[in-house]
LUMBALO-918509 format. One line per field, with one value per atom (N, C-alpha, C): x, y, z; atom name; residue number from 1; residue in three letters. Coordinates in steps of 0.02 Angstrom, whole numbers, plus 50000, padded with zeros to 5 digits. Layout:
# residues N
x	(X|...)
y	(Y|...)
z	(Z|...)
atome	(CA|...)
num	(NUM|...)
residu	(ala|...)
***
This chain:
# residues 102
x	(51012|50960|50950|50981|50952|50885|50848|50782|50774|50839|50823|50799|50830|50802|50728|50696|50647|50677|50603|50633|50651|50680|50699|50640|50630|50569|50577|50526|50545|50578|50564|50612|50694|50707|50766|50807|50765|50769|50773|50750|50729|50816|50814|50873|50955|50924|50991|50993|50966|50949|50955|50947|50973|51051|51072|51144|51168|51157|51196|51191|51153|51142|51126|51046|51022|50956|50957|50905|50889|50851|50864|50817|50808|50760|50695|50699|50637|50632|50652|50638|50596|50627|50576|50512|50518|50426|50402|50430|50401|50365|50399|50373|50327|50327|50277|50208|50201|50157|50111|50150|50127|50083|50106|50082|50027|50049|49973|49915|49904|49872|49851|49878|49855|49815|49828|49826|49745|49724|49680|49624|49646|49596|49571|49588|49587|49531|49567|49524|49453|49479|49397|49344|49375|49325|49307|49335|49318|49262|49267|49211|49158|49162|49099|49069|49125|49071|49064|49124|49129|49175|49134|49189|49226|49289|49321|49289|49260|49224|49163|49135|49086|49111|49161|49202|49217|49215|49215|49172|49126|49055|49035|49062|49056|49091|49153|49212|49238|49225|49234|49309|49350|49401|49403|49434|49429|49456|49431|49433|49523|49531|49604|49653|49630|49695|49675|49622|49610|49643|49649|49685|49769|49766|49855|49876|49837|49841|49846|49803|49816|49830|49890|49936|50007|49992|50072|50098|50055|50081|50084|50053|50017|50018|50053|50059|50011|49939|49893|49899|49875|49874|49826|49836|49807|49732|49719|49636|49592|49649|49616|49617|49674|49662|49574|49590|49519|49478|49460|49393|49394|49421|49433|49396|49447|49413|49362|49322|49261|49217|49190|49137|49152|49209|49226|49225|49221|49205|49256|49323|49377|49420|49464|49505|49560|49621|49701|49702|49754|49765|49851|49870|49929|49971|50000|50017|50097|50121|50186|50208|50267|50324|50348|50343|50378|50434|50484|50540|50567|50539|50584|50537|50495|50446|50475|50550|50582|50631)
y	(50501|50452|50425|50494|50453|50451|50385|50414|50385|50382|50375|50316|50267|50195|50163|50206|50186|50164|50147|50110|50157|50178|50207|50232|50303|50313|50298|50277|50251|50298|50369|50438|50402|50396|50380|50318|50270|50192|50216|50221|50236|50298|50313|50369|50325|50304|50248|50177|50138|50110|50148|50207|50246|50242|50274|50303|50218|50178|50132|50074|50127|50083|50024|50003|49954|49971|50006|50040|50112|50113|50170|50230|50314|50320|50316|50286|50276|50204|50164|50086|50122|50167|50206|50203|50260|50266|50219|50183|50117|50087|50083|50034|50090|50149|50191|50185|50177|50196|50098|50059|49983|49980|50026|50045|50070|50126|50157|50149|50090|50063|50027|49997|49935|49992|50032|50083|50098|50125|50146|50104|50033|49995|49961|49944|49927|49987|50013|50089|50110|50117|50094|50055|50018|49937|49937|49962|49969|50033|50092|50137|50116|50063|50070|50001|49957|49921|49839|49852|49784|49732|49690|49617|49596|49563|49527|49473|49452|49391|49434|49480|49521|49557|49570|49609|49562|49483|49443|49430|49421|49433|49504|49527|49608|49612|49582|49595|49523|49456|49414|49389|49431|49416|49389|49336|49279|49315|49301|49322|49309|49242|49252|49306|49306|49347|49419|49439|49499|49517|49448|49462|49468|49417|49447|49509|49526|49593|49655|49628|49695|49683|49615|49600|49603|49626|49646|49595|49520|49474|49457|49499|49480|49549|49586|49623|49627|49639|49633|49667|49653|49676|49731|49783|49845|49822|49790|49756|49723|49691|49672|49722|49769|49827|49847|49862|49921|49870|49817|49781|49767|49777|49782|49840|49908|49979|50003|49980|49997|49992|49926|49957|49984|50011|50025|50122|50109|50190|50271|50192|50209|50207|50232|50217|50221|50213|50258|50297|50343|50403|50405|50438|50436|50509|50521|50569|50590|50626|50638|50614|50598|50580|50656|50674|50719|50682|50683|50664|50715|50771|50800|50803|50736|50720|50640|50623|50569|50569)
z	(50731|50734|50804|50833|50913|50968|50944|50982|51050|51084|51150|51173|51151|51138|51116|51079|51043|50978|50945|50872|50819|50769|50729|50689|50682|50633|50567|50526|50453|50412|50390|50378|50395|50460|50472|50451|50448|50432|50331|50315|50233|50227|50248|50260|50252|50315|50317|50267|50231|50188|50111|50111|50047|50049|50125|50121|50107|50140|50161|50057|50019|49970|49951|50000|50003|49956|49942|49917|49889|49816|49804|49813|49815|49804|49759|49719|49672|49731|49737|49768|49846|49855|49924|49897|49867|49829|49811|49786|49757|49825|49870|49938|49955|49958|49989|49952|49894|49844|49853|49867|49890|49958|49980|50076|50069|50046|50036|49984|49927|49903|49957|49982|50051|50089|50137|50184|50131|50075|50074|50065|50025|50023|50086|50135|50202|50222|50219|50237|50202|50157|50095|50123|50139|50135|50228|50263|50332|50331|50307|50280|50263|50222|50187|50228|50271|50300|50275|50232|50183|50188|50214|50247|50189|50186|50128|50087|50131|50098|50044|50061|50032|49975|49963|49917|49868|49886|49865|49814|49846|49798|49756|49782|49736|49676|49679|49621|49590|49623|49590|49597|49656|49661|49726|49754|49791|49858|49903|49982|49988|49977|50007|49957|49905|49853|49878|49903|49934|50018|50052|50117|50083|50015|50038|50012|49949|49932|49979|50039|50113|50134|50136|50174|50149|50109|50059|50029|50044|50013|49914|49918|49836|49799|49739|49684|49637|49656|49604|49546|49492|49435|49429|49394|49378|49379|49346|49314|49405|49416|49484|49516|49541|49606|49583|49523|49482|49498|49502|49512|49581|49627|49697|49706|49702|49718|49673|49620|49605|49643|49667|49725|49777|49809|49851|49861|49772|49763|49733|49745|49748|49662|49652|49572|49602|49526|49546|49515|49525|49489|49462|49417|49417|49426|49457|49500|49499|49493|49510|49585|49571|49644|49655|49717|49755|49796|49774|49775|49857|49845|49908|49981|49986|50034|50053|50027|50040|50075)
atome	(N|CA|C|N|CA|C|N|CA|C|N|CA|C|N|CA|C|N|CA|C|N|CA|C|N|CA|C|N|CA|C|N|CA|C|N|CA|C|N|CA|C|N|CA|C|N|CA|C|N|CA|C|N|CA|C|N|CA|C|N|CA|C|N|CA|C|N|CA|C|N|CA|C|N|CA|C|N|CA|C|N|CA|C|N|CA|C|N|CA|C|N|CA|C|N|CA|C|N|CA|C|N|CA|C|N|CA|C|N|CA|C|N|CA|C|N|CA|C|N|CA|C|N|CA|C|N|CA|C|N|CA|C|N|CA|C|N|CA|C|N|CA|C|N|CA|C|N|CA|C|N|CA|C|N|CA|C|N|CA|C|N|CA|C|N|CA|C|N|CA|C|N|CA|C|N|CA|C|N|CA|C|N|CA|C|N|CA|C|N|CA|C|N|CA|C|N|CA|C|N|CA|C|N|CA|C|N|CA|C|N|CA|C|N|CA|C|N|CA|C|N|CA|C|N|CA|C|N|CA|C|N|CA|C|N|CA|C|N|CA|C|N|CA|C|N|CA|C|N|CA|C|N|CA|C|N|CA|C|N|CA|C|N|CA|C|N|CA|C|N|CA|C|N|CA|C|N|CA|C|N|CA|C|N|CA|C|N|CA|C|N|CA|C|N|CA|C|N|CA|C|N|CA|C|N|CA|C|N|CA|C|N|CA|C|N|CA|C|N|CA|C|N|CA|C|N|CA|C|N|CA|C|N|CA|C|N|CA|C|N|CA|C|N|CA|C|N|CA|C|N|CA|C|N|CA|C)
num	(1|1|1|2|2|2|3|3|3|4|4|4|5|5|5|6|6|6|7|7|7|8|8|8|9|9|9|10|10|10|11|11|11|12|12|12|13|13|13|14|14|14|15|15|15|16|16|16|17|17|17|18|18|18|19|19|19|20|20|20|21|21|21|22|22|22|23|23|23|24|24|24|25|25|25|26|26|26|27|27|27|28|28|28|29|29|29|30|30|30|31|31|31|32|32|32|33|33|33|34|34|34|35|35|35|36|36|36|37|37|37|38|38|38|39|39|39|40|40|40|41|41|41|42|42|42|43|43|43|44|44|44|45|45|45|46|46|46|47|47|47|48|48|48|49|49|49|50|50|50|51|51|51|52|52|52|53|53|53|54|54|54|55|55|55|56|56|56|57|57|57|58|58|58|59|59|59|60|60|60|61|61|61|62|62|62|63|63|63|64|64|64|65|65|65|66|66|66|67|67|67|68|68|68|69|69|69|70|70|70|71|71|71|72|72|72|73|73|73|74|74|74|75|75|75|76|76|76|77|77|77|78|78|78|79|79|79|80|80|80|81|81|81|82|82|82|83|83|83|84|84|84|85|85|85|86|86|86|87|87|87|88|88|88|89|89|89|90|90|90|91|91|91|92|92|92|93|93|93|94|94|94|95|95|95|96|96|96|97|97|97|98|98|98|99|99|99|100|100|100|101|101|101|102|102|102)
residu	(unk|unk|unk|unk|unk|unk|unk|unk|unk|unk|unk|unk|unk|unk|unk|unk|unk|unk|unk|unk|unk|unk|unk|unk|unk|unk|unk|unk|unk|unk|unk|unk|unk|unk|unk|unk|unk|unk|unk|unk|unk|unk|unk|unk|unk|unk|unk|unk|unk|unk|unk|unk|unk|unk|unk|unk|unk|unk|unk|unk|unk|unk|unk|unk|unk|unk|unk|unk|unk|unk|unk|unk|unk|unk|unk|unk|unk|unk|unk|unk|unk|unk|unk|unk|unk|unk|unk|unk|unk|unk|unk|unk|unk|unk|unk|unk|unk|unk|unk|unk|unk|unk|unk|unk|unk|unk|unk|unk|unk|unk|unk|unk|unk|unk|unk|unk|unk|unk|unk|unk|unk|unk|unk|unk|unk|unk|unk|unk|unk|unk|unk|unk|unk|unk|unk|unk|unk|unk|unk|unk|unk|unk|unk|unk|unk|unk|unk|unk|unk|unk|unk|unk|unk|unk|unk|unk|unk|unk|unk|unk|unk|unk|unk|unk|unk|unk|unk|unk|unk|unk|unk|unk|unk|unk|unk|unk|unk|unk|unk|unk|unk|unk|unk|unk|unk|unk|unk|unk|unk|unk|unk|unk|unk|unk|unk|unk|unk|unk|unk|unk|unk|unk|unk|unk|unk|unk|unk|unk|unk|unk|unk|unk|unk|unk|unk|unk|unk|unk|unk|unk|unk|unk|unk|unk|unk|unk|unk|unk|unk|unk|unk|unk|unk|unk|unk|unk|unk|unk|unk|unk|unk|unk|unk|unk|unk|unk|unk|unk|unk|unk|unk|unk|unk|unk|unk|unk|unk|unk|unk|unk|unk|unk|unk|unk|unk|unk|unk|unk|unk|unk|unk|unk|unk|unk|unk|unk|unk|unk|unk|unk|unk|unk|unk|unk|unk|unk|unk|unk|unk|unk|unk|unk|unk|unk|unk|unk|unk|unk|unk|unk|unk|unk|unk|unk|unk|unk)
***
């Protein structure tokens, strides 16, 4: 894990946090699968051009519960993500874990 005094890549950090049994792998995915809900809706909503406050008005779900939601602060509920990423164009899917991409 030596990167030459840079910061540790997350692979390595998530690596060491397994070994060190702070965490398991399903608790990995779990944080990955939180990231990238954030990561796409951010993304979504920068695409199409759509301020928070506007999404606001689109879905009925309140500007701030939408900043903390893409701020990792807030665990929305299935019903809310889906009324979030509907106008956005977007759904979820449910998908298998590739486990050997951890």
């Amino acid at each position: 894990m030596d990167n030459q005094g840079k910061a540790p890549a997350w692979k390595d950090l998530e690596a060491a946090l397994i070994a060190a049994e702070v965490l398991t792998l399903e608790e990995i995915a779990e944080n990955r699968a939180r990231a990238a809900i954030q990561i796409e809706l951010i993304k979504a909503r920068n695409e199409k051009k759509i301020s928070q406050r506007k999404l606001e008005e689109l879905t009925g779900v309140r500007q701030t519960t939408i900043t903390r939601i893409e701020r990792g602060k807030n665990s929305p509920s299935v019903d809310t993500l889906l009324k979030i990423l509907t106008p956005l164009g977007k759904t979820l899917a449910v998908v298998p874990i590739d486990y050997s991409k951890q």
